[in-house]
LUMMIKE-250813 format. One line per 3 residues: for each residue x, y, z of C-alpha. Coordinates in pm, whole numbers, padded with zeros to 5 digits. Layout:
<sites>
X Y Z | ... $
</sites>
This chain:
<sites>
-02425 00772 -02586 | -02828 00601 -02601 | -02977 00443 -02351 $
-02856 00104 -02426 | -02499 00211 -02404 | -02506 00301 -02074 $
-02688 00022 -02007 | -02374 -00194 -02181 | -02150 00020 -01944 $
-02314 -00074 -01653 | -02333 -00421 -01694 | -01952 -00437 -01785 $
-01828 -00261 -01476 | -02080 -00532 -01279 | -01872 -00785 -01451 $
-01560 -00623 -01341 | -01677 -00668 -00975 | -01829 -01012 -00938 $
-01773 -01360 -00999 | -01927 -01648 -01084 | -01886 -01893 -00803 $
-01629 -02147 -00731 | -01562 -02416 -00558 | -01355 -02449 -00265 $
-01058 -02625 -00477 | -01041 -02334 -00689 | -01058 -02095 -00461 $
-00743 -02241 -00330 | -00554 -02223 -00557 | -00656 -01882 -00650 $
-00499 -01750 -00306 | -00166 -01924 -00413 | -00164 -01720 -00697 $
-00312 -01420 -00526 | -00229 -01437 -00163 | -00413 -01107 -00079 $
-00750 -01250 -00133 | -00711 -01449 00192 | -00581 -01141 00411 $
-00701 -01146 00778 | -00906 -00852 00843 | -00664 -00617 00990 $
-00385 -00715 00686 | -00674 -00686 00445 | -00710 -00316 00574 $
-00356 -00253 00610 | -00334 -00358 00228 | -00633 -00176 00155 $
-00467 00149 00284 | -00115 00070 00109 | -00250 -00024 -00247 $
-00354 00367 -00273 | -00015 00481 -00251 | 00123 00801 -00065 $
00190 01179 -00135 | 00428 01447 00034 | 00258 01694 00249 $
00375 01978 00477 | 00218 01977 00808 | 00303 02213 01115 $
00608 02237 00902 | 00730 01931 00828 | 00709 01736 00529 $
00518 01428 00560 | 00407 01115 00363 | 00082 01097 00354 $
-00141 00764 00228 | -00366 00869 -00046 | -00640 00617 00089 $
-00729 00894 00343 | -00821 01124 00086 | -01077 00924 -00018 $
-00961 00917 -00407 | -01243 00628 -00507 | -01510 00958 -00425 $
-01358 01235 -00607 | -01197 01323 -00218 | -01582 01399 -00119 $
-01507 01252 00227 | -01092 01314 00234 | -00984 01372 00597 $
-00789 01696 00614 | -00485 01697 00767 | -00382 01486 01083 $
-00154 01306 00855 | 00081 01239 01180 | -00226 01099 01374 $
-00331 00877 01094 | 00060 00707 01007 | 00075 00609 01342 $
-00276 00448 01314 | -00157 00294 00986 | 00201 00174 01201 $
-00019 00021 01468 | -00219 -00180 01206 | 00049 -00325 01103 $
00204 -00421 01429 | -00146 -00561 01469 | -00179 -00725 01123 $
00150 -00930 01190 | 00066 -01036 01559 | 00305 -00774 01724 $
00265 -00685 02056 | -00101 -00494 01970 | -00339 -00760 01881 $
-00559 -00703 02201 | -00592 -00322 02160 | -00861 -00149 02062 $
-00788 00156 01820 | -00931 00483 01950 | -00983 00786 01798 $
-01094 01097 01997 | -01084 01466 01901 | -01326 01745 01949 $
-01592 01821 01739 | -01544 01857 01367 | -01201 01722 01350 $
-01270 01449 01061 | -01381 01187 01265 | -01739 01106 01085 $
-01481 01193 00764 | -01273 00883 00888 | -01593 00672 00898 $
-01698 00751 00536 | -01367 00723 00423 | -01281 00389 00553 $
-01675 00238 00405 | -01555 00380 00079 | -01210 00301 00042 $
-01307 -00039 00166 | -01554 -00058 -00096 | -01376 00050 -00402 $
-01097 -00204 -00277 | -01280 -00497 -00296 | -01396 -00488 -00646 $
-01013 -00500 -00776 | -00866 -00822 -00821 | -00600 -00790 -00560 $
-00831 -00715 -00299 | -01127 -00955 -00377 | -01311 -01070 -00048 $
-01461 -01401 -00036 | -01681 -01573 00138 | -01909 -01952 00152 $
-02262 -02036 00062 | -02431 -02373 00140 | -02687 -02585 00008 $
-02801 -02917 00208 | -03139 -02987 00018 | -02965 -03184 -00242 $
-02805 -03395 00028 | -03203 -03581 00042 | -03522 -03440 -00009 $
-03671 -03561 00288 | -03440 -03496 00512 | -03419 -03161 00727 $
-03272 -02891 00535 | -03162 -02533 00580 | -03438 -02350 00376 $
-03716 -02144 00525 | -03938 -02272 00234 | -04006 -02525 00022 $
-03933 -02644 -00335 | -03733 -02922 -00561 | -03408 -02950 -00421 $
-03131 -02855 -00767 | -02765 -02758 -00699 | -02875 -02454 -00982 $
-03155 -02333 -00784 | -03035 -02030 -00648 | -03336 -01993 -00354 $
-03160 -02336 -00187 | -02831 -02153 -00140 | -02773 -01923 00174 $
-02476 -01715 00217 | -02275 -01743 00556 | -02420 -01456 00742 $
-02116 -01305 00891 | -01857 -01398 00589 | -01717 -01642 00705 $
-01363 -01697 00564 | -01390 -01991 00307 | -01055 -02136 00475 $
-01220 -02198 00798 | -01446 -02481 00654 | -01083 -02699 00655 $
-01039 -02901 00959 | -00772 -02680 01164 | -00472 -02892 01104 $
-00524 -02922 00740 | -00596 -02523 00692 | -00234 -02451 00895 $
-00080 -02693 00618 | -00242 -02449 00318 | -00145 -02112 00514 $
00183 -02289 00618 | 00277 -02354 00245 | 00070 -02017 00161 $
00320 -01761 00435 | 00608 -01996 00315 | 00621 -01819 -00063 $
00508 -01490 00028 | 00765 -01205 00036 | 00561 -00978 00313 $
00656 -00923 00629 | 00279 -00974 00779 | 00190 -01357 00703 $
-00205 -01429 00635 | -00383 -01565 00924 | -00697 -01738 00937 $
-00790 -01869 01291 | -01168 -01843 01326 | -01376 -02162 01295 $
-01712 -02234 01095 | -01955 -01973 01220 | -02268 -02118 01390 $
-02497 -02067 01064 | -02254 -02264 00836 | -02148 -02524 01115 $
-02531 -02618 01119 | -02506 -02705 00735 | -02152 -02859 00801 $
-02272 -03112 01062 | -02613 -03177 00887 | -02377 -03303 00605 $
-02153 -03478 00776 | -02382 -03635 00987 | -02593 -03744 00652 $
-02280 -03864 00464 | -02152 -04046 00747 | -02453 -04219 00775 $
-02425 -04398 00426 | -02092 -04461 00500 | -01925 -04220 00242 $
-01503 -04280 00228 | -01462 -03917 00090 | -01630 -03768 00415 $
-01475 -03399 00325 | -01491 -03385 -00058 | -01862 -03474 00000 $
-01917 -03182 00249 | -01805 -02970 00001 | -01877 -03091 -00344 $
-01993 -02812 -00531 | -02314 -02895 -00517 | -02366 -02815 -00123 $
-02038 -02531 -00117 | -01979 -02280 -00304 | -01742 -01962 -00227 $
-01830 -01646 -00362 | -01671 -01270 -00401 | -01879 -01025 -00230 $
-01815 -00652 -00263 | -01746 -00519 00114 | -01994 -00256 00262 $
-02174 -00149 00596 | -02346 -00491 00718 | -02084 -00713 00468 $
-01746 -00705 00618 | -01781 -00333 00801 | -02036 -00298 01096 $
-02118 -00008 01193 | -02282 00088 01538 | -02412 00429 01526 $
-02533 00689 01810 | -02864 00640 01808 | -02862 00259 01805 $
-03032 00097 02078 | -03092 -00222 02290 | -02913 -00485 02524 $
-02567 -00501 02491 | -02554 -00902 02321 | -02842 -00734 02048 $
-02619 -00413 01988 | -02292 -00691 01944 | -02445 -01001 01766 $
-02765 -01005 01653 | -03117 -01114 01817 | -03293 -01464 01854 $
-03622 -01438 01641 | -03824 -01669 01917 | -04104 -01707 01644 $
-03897 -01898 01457 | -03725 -02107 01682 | -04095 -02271 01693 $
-04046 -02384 01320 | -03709 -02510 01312 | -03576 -02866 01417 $
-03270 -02813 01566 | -03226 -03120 01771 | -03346 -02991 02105 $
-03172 -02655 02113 | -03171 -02331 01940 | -03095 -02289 01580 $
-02837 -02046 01435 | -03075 -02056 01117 | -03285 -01860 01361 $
-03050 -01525 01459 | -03033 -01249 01311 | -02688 -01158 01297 $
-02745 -00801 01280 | -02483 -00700 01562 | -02205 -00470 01492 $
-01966 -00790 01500 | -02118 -01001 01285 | -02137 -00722 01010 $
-01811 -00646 01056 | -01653 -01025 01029 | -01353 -01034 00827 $
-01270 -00654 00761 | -01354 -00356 01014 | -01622 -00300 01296 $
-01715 00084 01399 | -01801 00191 01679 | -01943 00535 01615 $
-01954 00783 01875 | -01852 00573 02163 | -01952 00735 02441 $
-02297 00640 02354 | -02213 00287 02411 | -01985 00319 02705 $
-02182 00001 02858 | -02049 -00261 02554 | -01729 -00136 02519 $
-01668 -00336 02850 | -01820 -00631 02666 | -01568 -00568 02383 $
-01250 -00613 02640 | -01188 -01001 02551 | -01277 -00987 02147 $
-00960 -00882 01999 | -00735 -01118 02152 | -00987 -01431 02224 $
-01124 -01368 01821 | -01444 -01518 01978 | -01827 -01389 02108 $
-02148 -01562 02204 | -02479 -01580 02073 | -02568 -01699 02429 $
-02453 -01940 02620 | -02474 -02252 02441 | -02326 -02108 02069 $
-02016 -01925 02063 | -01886 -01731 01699 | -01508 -01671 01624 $
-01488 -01332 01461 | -01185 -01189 01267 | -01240 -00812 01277 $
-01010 -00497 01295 | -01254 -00315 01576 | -01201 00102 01620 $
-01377 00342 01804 | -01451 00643 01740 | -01562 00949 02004 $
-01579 01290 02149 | -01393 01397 02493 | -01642 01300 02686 $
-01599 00934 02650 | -01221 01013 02836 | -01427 01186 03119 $
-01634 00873 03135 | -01316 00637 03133 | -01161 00860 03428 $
-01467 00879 03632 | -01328 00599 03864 | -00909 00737 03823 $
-00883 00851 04203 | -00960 00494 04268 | -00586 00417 04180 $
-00566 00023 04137 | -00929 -00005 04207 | -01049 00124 03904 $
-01269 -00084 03781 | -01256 00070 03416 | -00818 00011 03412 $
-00875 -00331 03214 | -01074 -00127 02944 | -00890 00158 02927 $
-00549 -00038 02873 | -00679 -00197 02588 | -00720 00112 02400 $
-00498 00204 02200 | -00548 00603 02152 | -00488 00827 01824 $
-00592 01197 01883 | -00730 01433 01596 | -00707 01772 01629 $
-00796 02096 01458 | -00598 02171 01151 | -00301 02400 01206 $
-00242 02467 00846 | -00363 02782 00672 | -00413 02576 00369 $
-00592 02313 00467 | -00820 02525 00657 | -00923 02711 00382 $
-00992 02413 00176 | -01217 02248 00445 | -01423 02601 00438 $
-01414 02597 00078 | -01589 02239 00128 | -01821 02379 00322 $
-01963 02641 00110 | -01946 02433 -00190 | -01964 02116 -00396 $
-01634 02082 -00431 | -01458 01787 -00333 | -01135 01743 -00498 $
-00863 01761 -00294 | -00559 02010 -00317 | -00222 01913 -00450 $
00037 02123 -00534 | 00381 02134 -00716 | 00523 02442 -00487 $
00344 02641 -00229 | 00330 02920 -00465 | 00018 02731 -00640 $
-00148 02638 -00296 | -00090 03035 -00203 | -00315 03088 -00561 $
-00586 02830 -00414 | -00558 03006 -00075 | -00659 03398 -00155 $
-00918 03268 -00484 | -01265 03418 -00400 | -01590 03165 -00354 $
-01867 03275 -00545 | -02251 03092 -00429 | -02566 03100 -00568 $
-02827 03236 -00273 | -03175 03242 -00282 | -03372 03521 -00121 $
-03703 03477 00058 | -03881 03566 -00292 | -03738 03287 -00466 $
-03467 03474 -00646 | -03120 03382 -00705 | -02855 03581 -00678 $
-02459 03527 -00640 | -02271 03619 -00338 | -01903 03687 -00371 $
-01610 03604 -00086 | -01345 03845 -00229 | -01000 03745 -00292 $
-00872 03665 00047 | -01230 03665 00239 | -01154 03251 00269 $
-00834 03283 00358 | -00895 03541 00654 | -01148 03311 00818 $
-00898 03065 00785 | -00617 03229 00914 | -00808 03349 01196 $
-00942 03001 01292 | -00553 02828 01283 | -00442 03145 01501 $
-00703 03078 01792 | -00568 02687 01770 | -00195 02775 01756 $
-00056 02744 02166 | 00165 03087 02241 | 00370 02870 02474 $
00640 02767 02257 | 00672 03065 02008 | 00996 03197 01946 $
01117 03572 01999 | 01029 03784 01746 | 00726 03591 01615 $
00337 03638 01662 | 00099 03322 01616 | 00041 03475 01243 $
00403 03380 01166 | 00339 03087 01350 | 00069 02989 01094 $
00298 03065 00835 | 00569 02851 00887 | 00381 02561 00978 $
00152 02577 00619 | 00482 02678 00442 | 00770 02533 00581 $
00960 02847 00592 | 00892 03238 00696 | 01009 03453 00409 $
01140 03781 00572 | 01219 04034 00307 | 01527 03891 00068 $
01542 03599 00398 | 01367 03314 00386 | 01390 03070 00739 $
01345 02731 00716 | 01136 02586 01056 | 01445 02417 01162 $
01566 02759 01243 | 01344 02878 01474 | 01353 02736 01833 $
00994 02577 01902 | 01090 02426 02203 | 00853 02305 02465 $
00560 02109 02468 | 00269 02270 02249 | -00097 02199 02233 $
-00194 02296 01890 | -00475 02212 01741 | -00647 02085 02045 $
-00868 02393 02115 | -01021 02689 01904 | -01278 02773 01683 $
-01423 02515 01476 | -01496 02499 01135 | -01845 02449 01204 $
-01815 02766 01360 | -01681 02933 01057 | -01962 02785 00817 $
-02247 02928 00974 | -02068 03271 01027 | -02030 03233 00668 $
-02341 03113 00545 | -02523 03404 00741 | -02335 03670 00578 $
-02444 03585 00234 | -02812 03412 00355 | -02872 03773 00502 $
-02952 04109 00278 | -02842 04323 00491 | -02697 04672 00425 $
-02302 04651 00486 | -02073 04957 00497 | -02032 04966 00126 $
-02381 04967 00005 | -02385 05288 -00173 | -02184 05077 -00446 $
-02440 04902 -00484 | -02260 04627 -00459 | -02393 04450 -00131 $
-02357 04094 -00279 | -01933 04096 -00217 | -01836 03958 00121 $
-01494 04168 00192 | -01233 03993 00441 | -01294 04231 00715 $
-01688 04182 00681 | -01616 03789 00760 | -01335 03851 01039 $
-01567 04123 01218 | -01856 03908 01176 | -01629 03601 01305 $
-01560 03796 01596 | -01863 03929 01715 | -02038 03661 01726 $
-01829 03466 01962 | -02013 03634 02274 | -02336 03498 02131 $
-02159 03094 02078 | -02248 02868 02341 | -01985 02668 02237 $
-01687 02907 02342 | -01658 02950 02740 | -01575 03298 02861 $
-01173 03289 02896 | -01196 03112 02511 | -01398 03449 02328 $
-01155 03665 02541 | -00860 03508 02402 | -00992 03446 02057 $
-01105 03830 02022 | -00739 03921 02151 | -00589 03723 01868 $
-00771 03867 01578 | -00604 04222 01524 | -00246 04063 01388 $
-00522 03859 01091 | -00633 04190 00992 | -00322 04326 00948 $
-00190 04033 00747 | -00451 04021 00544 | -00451 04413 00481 $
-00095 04323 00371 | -00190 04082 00136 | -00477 04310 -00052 $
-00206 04582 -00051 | 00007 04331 -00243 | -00256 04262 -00475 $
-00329 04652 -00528 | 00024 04790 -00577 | 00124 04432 -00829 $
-00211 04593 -01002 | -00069 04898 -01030 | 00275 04855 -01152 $
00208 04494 -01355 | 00284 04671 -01715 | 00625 04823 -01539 $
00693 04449 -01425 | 01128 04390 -01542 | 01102 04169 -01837 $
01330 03807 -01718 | 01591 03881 -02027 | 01707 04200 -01799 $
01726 04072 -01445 | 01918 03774 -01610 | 02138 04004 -01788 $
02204 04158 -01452 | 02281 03771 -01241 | 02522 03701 -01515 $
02721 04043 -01497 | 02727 04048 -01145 | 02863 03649 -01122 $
03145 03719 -01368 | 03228 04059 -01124 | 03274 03839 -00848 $
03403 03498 -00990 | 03606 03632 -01287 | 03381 03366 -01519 $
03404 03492 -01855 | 03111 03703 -02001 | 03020 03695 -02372 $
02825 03953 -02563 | 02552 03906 -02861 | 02820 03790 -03052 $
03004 03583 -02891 | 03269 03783 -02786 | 03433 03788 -02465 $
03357 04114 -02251 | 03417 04274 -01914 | 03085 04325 -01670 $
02929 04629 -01715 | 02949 04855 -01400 | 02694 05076 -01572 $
02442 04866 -01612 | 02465 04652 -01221 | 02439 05024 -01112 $
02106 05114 -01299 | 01951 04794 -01238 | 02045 04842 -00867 $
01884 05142 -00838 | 01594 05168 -01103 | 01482 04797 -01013 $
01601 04708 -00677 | 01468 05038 -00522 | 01807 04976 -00326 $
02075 05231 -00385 | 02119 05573 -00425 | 02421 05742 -00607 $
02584 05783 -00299 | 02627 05446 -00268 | 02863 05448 -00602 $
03205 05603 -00699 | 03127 05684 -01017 | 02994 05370 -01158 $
03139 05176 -00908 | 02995 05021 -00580 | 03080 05091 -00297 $
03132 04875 00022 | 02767 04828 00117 | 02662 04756 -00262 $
02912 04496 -00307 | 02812 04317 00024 | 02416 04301 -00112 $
02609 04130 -00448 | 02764 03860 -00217 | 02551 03836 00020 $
02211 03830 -00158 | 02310 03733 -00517 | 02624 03546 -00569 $
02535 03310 -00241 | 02214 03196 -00398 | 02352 03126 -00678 $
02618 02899 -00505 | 02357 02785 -00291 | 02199 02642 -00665 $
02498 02529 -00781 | 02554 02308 -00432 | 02227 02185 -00474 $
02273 02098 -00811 | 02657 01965 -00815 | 02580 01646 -00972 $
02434 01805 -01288 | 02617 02072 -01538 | 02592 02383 -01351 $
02540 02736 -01538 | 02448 03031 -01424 | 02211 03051 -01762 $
02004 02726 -01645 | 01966 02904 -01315 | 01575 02925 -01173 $
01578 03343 -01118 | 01269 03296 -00866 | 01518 03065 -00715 $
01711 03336 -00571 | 01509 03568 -00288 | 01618 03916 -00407 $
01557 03844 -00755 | 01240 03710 -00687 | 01120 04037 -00534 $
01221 04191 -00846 | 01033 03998 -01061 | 00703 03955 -00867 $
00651 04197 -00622 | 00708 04597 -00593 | 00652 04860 -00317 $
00514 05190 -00287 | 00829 05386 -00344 | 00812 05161 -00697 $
00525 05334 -00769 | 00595 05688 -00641 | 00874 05657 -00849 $
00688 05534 -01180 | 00427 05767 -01149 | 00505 06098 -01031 $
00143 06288 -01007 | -00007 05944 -00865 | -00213 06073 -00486 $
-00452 05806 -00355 | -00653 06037 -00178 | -00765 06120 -00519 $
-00883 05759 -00572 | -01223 05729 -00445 | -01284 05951 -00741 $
-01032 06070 -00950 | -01064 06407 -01161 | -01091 06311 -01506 $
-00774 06312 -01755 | -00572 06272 -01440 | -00222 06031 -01407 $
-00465 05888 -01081 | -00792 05812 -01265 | -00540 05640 -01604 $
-00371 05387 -01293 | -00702 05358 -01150 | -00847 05221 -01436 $
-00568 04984 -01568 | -00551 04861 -01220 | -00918 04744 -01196 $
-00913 04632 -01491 | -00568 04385 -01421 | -00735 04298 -01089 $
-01021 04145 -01259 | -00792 03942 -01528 | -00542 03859 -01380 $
-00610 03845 -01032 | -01001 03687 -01045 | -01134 03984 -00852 $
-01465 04101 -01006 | -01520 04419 -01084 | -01725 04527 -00751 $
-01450 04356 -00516 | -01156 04536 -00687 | -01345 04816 -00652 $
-01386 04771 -00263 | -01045 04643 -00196 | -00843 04910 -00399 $
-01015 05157 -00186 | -00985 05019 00153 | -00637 04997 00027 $
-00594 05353 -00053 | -00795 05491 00238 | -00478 05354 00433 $
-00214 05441 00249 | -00372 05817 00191 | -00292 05884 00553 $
00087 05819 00517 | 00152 05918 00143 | 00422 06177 00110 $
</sites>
């Protein structure tokens, strides 16, 4: 593409987004054929939120719908708030109770969490999806613009300057400064008739509402108008108002200080400055306002007035404690004061946002019982907490964030490709103190041990089952399930009773990042330098690192790093248990059973137990094969011995595994899918638990077996022309093609493997 074609580009997406403007006869009926163009603010970010559309996640177990709005699609997910799905559809229920006048109008929406939780995410996220909204069609946002010099030249008008008064000169028109809804310049029994007729053909359960008056700015052109037309004795009073030559309404694209305020931390002031805007006393001097002061003359840089007609932010609300107390009336009443002569209707969704320590603030005064003078406040808020993630998954995409550019967030068809996105190493480019770059490597599962570790010192011990440690825990609430050898347990089947508090302590991610980033900022000599391969960050560099530097974090109190420490030796072995995995599927990958034979071997043993007919090459009609369910039994399986046979045939405890563990899945496949044609050919092998561990995963008695003059001890380095050094190589060599290890991490993590099994190889 030149120069002038992105040029071209530009200018036709600016198209897309604006409009010429209108006037106010067109704009009606424009909401008749678009009704969502006059939303309230609240419906117009309930709407907002719904047009994205929703996804199925699993969270602490459970599968959830999830609105895509939250992962902040319109920016590549830059600013996508992890997890707290839960937290955020109740937020999403409460707007809409809100949205149709139900029972919440007069609450303020709270969120609190502890640090790094995804609140500032929430912020970002709401600015952008807000954004991105309002330059579709359905969710245009509209506001007025007046003109009064053409009304008479010599007569008072609303311009700071001077000039020939045209309806085309642009510098005469000034925008409503807090977007005022272009409904509200009807007179209020005319503008029920239009949302009346409007509510009456809409099929939504949440009608549009428009109850706010002329703000002060636009009321001063209004009655400057009026007053002028009157005077001359015009019939047509409101048509002249708001010819098109003195009212205009116009699209604007919604942003921070144009339909979203935002009040930040550090923003200062008195309370009616911080809410409203300022009086700019020099030019109150200038302007004839008939003996009082002139709304021409504020500012209207308040939180409020920026946030007219969508969303106003409080941001870290414990900084403004003092105003939330001025906020009490605002939701309900719809109204605020520029002082005490001018009041301005406002139609904004207002939410809060805030550490703890705004709840310590709110309870200062709690022993007071029915004295508290902070009850009013707090029982306007309406609360929604966000905690730290609980899923493994998540976790490890929020560090992945962290360390990276990337942004895009994770979706999956199974778990099996989240598990993939889980253990993937993180390579980043470091520069030294001399201005060299080099690359730092976070093995295969280096990311997913931090993670792991962080979700275990968040997961409560309260509630957890018999038999489980918080590691399974962690497990079944990314997965869904625990798989158990050939047994795989849904959540449902493990009793987490009681009342747990996951999630609302432990390490943060913050935490994590900097542990992180100062393991590959720092050249330092690790245990495996003399590979000279110092540049890999192994799994057990980032959980010892992780763990000693908790006595060093302020942030952690004493009883927290004596916990967390305690909870870090079932990670390692986990992850040990993972890199085994990796090592031994390395090993035996070219002895993997080809699919053809372990479906050869379903379909024998279902026609041994159902009497289905079985039909050879040919087409011909056979009897199972006891010879070959035997070998496959015990060459594959790793299951049986002959013992376990009479002659070729099983014996009691081989032909309970063939019910129990083969013929039940299968029935538990065709009961799943009973409305379709069921055949034990269509059948998903990885469907079935026992099968599964055939085709994907092995043990070391599968490689004893398969090579006979294998000894790890030998591994380190193996004597040339040896069975060890052959497996050694072809195992490096599948971990880095297979597995995305490089060559220096497969290196590290076969060893550490072997240096453990060594010590209990027969």
């Amino acid at each position: 593409m030149t120069g002038n074609d992105y040029v071209t580009e530009a200018d036709r997406t600016l198209e897309e987004t604006y409009e010429e403007p209108m006037d106010l006869a067109t704009y009606v009926d424009r909401i008749f054929a678009n009704p969502t163009i006059a939303s309230h603010a609240s419906k117009y970010l309930l709407e907002a939120i719904e047009a994205a559309g929703t996804r199925t996640v699993v969270e602490e177990g459970e599968e959830k719908e999830r609105y895509r709005f939250f992962d902040d699609p319109h920016n590549d997910g830059e600013h996508a708030i992890l997890g707290n799905t839960e937290v955020l559809n109740g937020f999403v229920d409460d707007l809409r109770s809100i949205a149709a006048g139900r029972a919440k109008d007069e609450k303020i929406i709270w969120f609190e969490g502890p640090t790094a939780t995804g609140k500032s995410e929430l912020k970002r996220c709401l600015v952008n999806g807000l954004r991105e909204y309002s330059k579709t069609p359905e969710g245009r946002r509209y506001t007025v613009e007046w003109n009064v010099t053409t009304a008479e030249a010599e007569d008072r008008g609303l311009s700071y300057g001077s000039g020939d008064p045209t309806a085309s000169d642009d510098q005469h028109w000034y925008e409503s400064p807090v977007q005022a809804h272009p409904l509200s310049v009807f007179p209020e029994e005319v503008r029920e008739r239009v949302l009346d007729d409007l509510n009456g053909d809409l099929d939504d359960h949440v009608p549009v509402r428009v109850d706010a008056k002329l703000d002060p700015f636009s009321r001063e052109a209004y009655d400057f108008l009026e007053e002028r037309y009157r005077r001359d004795g015009e019939e047509a009073l409101f048509s002249a108002i708001t010819d098109d030559d003195h009212l205009r309404v116009k699209n604007y694209v919604v942003d921070v200080g144009q339909g979203v305020g935002v009040l930040h931390s550090e923003d200062d002031g008195p309370p009616k400055e911080r809410l409203v805007g300022s009086w700019m006393h020099g030019m109150l001097q200038e302007l004839d306002s008939r003996g009082r002061k002139n709304p021409q003359a504020f500012s209207y840089d308040g939180v409020l007035s920026q946030g007219n007609g969508v969303l106003t932010i409080v941001e870290d609300a414990a900084q403004h404690a003092d105003l939330l107390q001025k906020l009490l009336n605002v939701p309900d009443e719809q109204s605020v004061k520029l002082d005490k002569g001018i009041g301005m209707d406002v139609d904004t969704q207002m939410l809060i946002i805030s550490n703890p320590d705004l709840e310590a603030q709110l309870n200062q005064h709690s022993d007071r019982n029915g004295m508290d003078p902070l009850k009013a406040l707090k029982r306007r808020l309406d609360k929604h907490q966000f905690g730290y993630l609980t899923n493994l998954s998540l976790e490890s995409e929020l560090i992945r964030r962290e360390l990276t550019n990337e942004s895009a967030v994770w979706e999956a068809e199974s778990y099996e490709e989240l598990e993939e996105r889980i253990r993937e190493p993180v390579r980043v480019s470091v520069k030294d103190q001399g201005g060299d770059t080099r690359t730092e490597e976070f093995a295969p599962h280096a990311i997913e041990a931090a993670a792991l570790y962080a979700v275990v010192t968040r997961l409560d011990e309260e509630n957890l089952p018999n038999g489980l440690d918080l590691v399974d825990k962690a497990l079944i609430y990314d997965q869904g399930y625990l798989q158990e050898g050939d047994t795989r347990r849904e959540k449902d089947d493990f009793d987490f009773n009681g009342e747990a508090h996951d999630g609302e302590h432990g390490i943060p991610v913050t935490y994590t990042r900097d542990t992180l980033a100062e393991l590959i900022q720092t050249d330092r000599d690790r245990h495996h330098s003399e590979l000279a391969v110092e540049d890999v960050v192994m799994p057990r560099d980032v959980l010892n690192t992780m763990a000693e530097g908790l006595a060093d974090a302020p942030v952690f109190s004493t009883g927290e790093r004596s916990e967390f420490e305690n909870r870090i030796v079932p990670v390692k072995n986990y992850i040990f248990d993972r890199q085994e995995s990796d090592v031994i599927e390395a090993i035996m990958h070219d002895k993997r059973v080809d699919e053809e034979t372990v479906a050869d071997y379903v379909e024998q043993v279902y026609a041994w137990e159902t009497d289905e007919p079985l039909y050879n090459d040919r087409g011909e009609e056979v009897e199972p094969d006891p010879l070959k369910m035997k070998l496959f039994e015990i060459e594959h399986l790793g299951r049986f011995s002959e013992a376990e046979y009479e002659g070729n045939l099983p014996r009691e405890s081989v032909r309970n595994f063939r019910r129990e563990k083969v013929i039940t899945s299968l029935n538990r496949h065709a009961w799943e899918h009973r409305d379709e044609d069921f055949s034990v050919e269509d059948v998903d092998l990885t469907a079935i638990p026992v099968i599964k561990s055939v085709l994907e995963s092995h043990d070391w008695d599968d490689v004893q077996r398969t090579f006979e003059d294998f000894d790890p001890r030998q591994w380190d380095n193996p004597p040339s022309e040896t069975e060890t050094a052959t497996v050694k190589e072809r195992t490096i060599d599948t971990m880095v093609d297979l597995f995305d290890y490089s060559a220096a991490s497969a290196e590290l993590t076969s060893r550490h493997v072997m240096g453990q099994v060594s010590y209990r190889w027969d």
